[in-house]
C-alpha positions as CSV (number, residue, x, y, z in Angstrom):
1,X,-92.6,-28.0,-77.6
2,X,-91.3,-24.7,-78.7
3,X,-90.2,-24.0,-75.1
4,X,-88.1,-26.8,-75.4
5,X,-86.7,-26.0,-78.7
6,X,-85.8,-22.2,-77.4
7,X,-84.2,-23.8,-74.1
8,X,-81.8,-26.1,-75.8
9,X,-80.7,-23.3,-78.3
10,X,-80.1,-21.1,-75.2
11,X,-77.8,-23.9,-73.9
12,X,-75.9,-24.1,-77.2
13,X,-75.1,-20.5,-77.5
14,X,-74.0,-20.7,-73.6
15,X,-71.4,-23.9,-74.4
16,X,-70.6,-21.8,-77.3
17,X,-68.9,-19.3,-75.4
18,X,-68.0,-21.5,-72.6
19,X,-65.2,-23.8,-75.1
20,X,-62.9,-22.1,-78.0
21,X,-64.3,-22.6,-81.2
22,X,-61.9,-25.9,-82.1
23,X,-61.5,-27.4,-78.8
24,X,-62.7,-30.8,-77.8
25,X,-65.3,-30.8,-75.5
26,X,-65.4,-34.4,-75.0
27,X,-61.8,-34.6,-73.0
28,X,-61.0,-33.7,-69.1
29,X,-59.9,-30.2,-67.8
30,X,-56.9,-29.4,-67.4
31,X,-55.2,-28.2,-63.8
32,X,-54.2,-24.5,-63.3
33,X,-50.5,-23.8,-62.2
34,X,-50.4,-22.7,-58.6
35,X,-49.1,-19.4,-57.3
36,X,-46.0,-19.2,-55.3
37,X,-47.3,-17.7,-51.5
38,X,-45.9,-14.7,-50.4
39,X,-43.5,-14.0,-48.1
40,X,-42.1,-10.5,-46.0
41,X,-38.6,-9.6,-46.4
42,X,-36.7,-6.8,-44.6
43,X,-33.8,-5.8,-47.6
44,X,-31.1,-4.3,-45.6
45,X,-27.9,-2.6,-47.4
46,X,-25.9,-0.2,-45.6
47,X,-28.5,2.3,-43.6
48,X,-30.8,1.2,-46.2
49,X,-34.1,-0.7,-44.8
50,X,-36.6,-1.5,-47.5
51,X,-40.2,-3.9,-46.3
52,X,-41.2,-5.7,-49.1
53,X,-43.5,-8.9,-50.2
54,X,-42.2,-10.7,-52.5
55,X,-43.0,-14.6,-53.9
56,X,-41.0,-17.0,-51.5
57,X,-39.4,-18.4,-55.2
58,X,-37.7,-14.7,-55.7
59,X,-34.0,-14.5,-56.1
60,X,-31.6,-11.9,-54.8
61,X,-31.7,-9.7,-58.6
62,X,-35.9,-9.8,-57.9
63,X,-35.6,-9.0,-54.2
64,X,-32.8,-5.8,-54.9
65,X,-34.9,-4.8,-58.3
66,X,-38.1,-4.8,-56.4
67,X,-36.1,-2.5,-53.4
68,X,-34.7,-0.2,-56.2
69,X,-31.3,-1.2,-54.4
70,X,-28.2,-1.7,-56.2
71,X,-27.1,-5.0,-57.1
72,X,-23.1,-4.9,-56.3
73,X,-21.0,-7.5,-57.7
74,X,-19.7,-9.7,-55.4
75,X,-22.0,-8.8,-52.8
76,X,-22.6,-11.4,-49.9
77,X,-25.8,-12.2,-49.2
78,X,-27.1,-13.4,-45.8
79,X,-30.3,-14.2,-45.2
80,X,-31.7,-14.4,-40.9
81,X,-27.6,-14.0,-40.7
82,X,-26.6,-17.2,-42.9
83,X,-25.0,-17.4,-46.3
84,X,-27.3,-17.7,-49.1
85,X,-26.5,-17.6,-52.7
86,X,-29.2,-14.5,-54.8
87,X,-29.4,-17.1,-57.6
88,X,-31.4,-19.5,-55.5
89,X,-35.1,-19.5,-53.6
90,X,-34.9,-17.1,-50.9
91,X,-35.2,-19.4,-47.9
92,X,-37.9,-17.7,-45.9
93,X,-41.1,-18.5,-45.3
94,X,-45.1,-17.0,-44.7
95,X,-45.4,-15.5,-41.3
96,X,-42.2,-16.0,-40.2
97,X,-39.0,-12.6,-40.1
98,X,-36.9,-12.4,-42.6
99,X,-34.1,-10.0,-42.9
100,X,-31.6,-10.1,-45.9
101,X,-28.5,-8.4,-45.2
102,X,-26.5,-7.3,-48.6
103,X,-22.9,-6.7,-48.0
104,X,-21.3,-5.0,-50.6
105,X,-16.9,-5.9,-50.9
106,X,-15.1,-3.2,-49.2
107,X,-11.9,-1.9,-50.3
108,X,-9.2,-1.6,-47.4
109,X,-5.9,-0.9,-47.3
110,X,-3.9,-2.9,-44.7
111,X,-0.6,-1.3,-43.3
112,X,1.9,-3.6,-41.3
113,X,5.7,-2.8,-41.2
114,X,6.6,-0.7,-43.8
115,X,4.6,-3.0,-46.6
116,X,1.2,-1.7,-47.6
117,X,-1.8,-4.3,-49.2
118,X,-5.3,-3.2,-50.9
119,X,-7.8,-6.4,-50.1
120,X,-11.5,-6.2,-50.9
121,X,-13.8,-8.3,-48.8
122,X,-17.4,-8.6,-47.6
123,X,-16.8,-9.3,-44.0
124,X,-18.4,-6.7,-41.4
125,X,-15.2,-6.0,-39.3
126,X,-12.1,-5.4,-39.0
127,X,-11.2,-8.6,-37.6
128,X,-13.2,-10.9,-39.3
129,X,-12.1,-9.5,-42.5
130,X,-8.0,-10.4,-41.4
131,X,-9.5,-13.6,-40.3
132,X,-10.9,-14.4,-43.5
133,X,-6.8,-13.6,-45.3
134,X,-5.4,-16.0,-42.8
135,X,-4.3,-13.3,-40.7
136,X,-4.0,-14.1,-37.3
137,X,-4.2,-11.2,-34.5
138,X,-2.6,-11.6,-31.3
139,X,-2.7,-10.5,-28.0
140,X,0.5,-8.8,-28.1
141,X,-0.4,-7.0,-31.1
142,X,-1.4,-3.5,-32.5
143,X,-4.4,-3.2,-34.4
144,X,-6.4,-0.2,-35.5
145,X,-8.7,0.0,-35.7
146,X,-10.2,-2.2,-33.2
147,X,-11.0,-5.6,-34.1
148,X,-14.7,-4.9,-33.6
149,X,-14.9,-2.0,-35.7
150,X,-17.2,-1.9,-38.6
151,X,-15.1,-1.7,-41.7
152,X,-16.5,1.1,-44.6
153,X,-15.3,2.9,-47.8
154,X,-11.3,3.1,-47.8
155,X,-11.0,2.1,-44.3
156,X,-6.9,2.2,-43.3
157,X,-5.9,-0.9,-41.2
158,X,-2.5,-0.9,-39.0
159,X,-1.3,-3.9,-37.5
160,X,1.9,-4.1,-36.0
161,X,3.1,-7.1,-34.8
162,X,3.9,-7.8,-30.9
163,X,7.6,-8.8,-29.3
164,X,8.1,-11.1,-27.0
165,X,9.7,-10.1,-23.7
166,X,10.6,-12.3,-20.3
167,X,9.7,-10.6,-17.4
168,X,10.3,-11.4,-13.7
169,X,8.5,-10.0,-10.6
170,X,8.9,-11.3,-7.4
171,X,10.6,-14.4,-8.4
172,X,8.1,-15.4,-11.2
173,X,8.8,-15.5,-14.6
174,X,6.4,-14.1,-17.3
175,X,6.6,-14.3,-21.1
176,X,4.8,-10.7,-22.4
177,X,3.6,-10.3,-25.9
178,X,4.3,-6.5,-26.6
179,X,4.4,-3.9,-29.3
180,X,5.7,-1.1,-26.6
181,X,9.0,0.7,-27.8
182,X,10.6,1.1,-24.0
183,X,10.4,-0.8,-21.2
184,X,7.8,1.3,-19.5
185,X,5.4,0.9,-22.2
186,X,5.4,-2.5,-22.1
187,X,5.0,-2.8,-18.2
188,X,1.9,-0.9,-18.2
189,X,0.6,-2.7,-21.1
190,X,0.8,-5.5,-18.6
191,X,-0.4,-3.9,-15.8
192,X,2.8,-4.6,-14.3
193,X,4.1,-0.9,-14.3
194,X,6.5,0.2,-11.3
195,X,4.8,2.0,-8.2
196,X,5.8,4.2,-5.9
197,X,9.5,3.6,-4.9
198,X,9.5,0.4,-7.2
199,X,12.9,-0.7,-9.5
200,X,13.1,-2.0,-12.7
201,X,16.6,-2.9,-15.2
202,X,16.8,-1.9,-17.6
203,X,15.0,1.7,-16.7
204,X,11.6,2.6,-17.1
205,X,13.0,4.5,-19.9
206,X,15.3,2.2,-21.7
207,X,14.5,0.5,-25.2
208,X,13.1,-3.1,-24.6
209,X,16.2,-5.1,-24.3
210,X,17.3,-7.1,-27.1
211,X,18.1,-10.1,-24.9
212,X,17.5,-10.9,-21.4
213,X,14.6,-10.2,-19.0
214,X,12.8,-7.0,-17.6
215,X,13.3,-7.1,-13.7
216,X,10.6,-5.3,-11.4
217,X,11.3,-4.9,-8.0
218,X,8.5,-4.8,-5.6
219,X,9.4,-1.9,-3.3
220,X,7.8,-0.9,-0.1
221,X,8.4,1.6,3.0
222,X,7.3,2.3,6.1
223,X,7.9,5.1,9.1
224,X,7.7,3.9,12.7
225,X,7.7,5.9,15.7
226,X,10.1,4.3,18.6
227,X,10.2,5.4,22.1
228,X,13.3,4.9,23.6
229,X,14.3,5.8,27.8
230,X,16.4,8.6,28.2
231,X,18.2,8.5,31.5
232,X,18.2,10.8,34.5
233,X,21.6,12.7,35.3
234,X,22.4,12.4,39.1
235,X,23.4,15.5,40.8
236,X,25.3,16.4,44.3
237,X,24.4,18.9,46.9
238,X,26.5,19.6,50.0
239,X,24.7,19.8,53.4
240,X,26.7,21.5,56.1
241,X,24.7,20.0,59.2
242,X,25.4,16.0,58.0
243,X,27.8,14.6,58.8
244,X,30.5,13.5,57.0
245,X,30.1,10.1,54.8
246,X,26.3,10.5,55.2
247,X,23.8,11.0,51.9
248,X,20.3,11.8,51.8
249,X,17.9,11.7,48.5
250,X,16.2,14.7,48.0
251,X,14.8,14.7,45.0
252,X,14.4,10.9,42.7
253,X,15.2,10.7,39.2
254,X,12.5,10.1,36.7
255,X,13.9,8.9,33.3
256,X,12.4,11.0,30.0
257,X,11.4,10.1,26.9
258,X,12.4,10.3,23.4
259,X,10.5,9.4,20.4
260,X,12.4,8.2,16.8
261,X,11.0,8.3,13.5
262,X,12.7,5.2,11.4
263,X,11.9,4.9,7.6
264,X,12.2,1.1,6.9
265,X,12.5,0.3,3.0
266,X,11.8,-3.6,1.9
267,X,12.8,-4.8,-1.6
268,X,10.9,-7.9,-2.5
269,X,10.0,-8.0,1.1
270,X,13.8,-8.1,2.5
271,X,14.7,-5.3,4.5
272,X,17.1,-3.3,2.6
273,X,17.1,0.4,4.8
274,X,17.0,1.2,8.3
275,X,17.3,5.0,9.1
276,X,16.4,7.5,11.3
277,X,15.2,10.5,10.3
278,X,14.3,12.6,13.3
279,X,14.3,12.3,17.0
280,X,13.0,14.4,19.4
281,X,12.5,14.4,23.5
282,X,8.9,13.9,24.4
283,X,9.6,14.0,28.0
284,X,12.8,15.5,29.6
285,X,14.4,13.3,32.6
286,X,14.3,14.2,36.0
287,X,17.4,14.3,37.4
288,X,18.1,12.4,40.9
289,X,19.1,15.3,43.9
290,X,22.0,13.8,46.4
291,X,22.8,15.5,49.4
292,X,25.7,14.8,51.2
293,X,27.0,15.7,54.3
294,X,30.5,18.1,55.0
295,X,30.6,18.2,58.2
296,X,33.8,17.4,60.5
297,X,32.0,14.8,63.2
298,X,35.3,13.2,65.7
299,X,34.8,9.7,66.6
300,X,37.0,7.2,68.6
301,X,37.9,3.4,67.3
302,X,40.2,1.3,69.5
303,X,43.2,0.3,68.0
304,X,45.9,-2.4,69.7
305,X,48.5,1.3,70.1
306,X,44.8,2.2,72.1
307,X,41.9,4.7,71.1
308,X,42.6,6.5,68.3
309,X,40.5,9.7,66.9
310,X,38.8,9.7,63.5
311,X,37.0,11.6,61.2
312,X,36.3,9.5,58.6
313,X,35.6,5.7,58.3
314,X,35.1,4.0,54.9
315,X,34.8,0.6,53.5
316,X,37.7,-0.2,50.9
317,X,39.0,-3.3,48.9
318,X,42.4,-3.5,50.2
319,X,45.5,-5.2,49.3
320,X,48.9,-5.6,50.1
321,X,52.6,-5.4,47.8
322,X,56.1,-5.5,49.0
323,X,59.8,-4.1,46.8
324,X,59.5,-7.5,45.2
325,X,55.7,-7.8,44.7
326,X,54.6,-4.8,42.3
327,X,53.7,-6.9,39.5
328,X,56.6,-5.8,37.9
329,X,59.3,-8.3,36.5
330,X,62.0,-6.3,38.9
331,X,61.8,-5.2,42.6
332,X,61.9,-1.1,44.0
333,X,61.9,-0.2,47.6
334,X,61.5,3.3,46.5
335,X,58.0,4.9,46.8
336,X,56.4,8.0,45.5
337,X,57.1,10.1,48.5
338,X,60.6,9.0,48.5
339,X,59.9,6.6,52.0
340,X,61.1,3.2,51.6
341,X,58.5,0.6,51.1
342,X,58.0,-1.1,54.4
343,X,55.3,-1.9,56.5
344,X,53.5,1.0,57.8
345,X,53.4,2.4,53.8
346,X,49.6,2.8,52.7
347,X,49.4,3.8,48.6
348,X,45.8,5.0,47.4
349,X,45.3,6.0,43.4
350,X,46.4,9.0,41.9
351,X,43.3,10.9,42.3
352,X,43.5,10.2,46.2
353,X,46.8,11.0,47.0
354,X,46.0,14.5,46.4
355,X,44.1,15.5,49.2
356,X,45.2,12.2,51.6
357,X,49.1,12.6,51.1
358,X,50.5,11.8,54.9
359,X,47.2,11.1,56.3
360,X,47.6,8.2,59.0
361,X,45.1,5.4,58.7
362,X,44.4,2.8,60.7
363,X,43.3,-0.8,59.0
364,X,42.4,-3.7,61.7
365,X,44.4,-6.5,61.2
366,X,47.4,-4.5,59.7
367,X,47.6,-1.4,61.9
368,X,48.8,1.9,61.8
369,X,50.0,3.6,58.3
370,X,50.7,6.5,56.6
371,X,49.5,7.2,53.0
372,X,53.1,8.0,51.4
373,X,52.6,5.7,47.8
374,X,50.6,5.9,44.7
375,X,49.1,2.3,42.9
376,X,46.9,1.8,40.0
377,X,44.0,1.0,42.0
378,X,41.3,-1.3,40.9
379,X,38.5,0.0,38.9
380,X,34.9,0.4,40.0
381,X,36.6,-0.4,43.6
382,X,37.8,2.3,46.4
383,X,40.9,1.0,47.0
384,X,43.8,0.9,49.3
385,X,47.1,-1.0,48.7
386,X,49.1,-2.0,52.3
387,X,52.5,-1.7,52.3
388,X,54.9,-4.5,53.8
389,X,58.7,-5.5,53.4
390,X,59.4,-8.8,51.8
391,X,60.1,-10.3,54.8
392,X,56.9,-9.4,57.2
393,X,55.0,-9.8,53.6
394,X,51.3,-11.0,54.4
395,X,49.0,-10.8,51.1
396,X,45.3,-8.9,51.5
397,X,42.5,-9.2,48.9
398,X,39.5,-8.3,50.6
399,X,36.7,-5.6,51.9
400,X,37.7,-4.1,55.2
401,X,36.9,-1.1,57.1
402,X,39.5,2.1,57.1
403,X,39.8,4.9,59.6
404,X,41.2,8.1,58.7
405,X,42.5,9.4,62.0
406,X,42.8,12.9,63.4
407,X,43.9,15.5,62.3
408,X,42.0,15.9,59.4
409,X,43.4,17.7,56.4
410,X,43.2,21.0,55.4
411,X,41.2,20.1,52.1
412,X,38.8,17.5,52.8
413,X,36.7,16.3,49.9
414,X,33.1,15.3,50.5
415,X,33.1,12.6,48.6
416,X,36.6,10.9,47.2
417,X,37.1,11.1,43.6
């Protein structure tokens, strides 16, 4: 019994303790509030990189306090690169990254024309912060720095806007967006700058006109080398053992060779130049060797007065003219020697007459004459004219073979001019 006694006042003392003096015993425990689990953030702000835990109910001011990193006004907040507001749950959660970026407002000043604005703003460029103003940025135009550039403390932004310039090339027409000054600049800012012998109007040089298009002129040239025959000169040598009338190759030409250098020039692939700039002989012609024969050989033709000597038989174009026939609108029986124009009158050209002046001829089918006239003759030809009266007038046009008879005279040319 006493065991019993000391066992229950053991209990008492224990439930003592257990339960506040004044509290019920006799009601039903109440639940403890749970803890928020813990999450890992990376805080990043500037260079700044700060690993912490932190509750996943914490709010930006709890996050940045627990960092010992500043807390700027107007910061943005991103959280795995989305927007988040700091007075809100961050929304990470256990096990999983977490980066919170804090972006403090930059001040920039923004230069364009001669007009100057201050903007703050928490975007990370350059070009997201003109984005966020409104501000569009074209092709055409200026901006430094480059759109991609990470803006900081007091950053200077320029932006000039762009022009806009027609262009053609080769026929096309293309509109270019440009903040170049000259024309120059705004070609190459294209890639459409002039090369080589190229032409553009206005200049290269010229202020970007105010109306009008920028022409570029595709320009090319080229040098060819042409070979071109050069002929052979065709030289006489007597030899005194032929005879008269005879020839004899003894040496055969050989045409050379000379070479031209052309420059060519096309303009929008039109030829626009053609000139040669140098020429020179590659291979110098070979010049054909005649020999003729000088010497005096007497032969015998048969003539209806009987055999006549010769020293000389030719074929010539003949033909015929009386005082009333000279072609002229009037008639002359007078002839250069001062013989009246009859039958029996033979005329030669000019260049003849000088060394055949007298010399009797015989022509089948006319006769016997005497060269006493001068004619014009009949180019390319030898010729001979016939003389006749015009009564006894027969006309001639046609090839026939002439015999200059014996005696020869005292100048005989080779070979009649």
């Amino acid at each position: 019994m006493a065991l019993l006694a000391a066992l229950a006042l053991t209990a008492l003392a224990l439930g003592a303790i257990a339960a506040p003096a004044g509290a019920s015993t006799g009601g039903k425990t109440p639940t403890p509030t749970p803890t928020p689990p813990q999450v890992g953030v990376w805080v990043v702000e500037g260079e700044a990189k700060v690993w912490l835990t932190a509750p996943s109910n914490a709010n930006a001011a709890s996050l940045l306090a627990k960092a010992h990193l500043p807390n700027p006004k107007g910061a943005r907040l991103l959280v795995n690169g989305r927007e988040w507001a700091g007075n809100s749950p961050i929304p990470c959660r256990a096990g999983e990254p977490c980066v919170l970026h804090v972006l403090p407002p930059t001040r920039i000043a923004l230069h364009s024309g001669d007009s100057t604005i201050h903007i703050s703003t928490t975007e990370p460029t350059v070009g997201a912060a003109l984005g966020a103003l409104g501000l569009a940025v074209y092709a055409g135009d200026r901006l430094q720095p480059a759109p991609d550039s990470l803006l900081h403390s007091a950053t200077n932004v320029y932006l000039q806007g762009h022009k806009r310039v027609q262009v053609v090339v080769g026929g096309n027409k293309i509109t270019l967006f440009t903040t170049a000054e000259t024309v120059g600049e705004a070609l190459a800012q294209a890639n459409l700058a002039p090369q080589g012998i190229d032409d553009t109007a206005p200049r290269p040089t010229d202020k970007l006109p105010q109306k009008g298009a920028i022409t570029v002129k595709r320009a090319r040239e080229v040098v060819l080398l042409r070979q071109l025959p050069v002929a052979f000169s065709v030289k006489t040598k007597p030899l005194p053992d032929k005879p008269l009338d005879t020839t004899e190759v003894l040496q055969k030409g050989k045409p050379g060779l000379q070479v031209q250098q052309i420059r060519i020039r096309y303009v929008e692939g039109k030829e626009t130049l053609r000139r040669v700039e140098a020429k020179w002989i590659a291979r110098p012609p070979k010049p054909k060797i005649v020999g003729y024969g000088t010497k005096v050989v007497l032969k015998t033709v048969n003539t209806p007065q009987g055999p006549k000597k010769y020293w000389r038989a030719m074929r010539i174009y003949a033909t015929s003219y009386s005082p009333c026939r000279l072609g002229t609108d009037y008639c002359s029986h007078t002839t250069f020697s001062g013989m009246r124009l009859r039958k029996g009158i033979v005329a030669v050209k000019r260049s003849w007459y000088g060394y055949l002046a007298g010399t009797k001829v015989y022509v089948p089918g006319y006769g016997i004459g005497v060269i006493a006239d001068i004619g014009g003759g009949i180019p390319g030809r030898p010729w001979i004219d016939l003389g006749y009266s015009d009564d006894d007038y027969v006309s001639w046009h046609q090839w026939v073979t002439v015999y200059f008879l014996a005696p020869p005279p005292a100048t005989i040319p080779p070979i009649l001019p």
